[in-house]
C-alpha positions in Angstrom: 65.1 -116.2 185.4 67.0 -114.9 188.3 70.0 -112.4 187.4 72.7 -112.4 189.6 76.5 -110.7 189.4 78.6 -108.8 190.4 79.4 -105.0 189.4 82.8 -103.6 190.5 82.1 -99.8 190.7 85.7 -97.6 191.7 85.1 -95.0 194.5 86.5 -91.8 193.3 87.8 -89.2 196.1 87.9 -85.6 195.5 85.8 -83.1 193.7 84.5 -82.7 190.6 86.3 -80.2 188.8 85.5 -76.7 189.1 85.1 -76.3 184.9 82.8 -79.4 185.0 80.7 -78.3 188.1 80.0 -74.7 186.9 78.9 -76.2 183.6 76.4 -78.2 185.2 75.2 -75.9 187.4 74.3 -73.5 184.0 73.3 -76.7 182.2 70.8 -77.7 184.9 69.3 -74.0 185.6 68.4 -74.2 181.5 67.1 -77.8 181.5 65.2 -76.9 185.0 63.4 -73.6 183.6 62.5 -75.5 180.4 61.1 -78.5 182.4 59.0 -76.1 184.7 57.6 -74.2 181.7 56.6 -77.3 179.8 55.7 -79.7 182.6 55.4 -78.1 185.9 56.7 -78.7 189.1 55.3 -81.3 190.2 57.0 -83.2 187.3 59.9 -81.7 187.8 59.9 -83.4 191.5 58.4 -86.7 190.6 61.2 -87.5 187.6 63.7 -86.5 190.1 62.8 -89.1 192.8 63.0 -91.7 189.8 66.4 -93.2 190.6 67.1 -94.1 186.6 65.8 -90.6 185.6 67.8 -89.5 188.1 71.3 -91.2 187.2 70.1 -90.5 183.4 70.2 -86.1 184.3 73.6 -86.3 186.0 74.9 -87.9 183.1 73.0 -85.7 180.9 75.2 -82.6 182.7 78.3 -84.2 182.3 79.3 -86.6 185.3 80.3 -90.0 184.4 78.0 -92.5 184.8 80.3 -94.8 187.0 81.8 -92.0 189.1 80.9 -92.4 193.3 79.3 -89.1 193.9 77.0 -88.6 191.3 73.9 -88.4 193.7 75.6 -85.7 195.5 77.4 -83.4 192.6 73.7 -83.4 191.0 72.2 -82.3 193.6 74.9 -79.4 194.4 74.3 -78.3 191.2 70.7 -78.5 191.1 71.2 -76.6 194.5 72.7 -73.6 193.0 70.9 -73.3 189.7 67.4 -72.9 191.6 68.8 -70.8 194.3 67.7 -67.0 193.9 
């Protein structure tokens, strides 16, 4: 059966909040470390190129799961919680 729709998705402008972004940042350094300890980094790598793993973890840190700019907040985030 073929599936075929439409999915109206808004386009937010703007930032994510400061509050919201630091708490990801903290949330993803924990989840990161843990993830590296138990699974290594070359799992770590290969979940994140998994574009449903992917949306999953941003959601998991606390950005809406509709909101434009998901791909990008996650991976500022992800940015500063592995930076040294």
């Amino acid at each position: 059966m073929r599936r075929t729709g439409v999915a109206d998705l808004p386009l937010h402008g703007g930032r994510a909040p400061r509050w919201l972004f630091q708490r990801m940042v903290r949330l993803a350094r924990a989840l990161v470390e843990l993830m590296a300890l138990e699974f290594g980094v070359e799992e770590i790598l290969r979940r994140l190129a998994d574009p449903y793993w992917f949306q999953a973890f941003g959601c998991v840190l606390g950005f809406d799961w509709h909101s434009s700019g998901l791909t990008t907040t996650v991976c500022g985030a992800l940015k500063e919680a592995v930076a040294p």
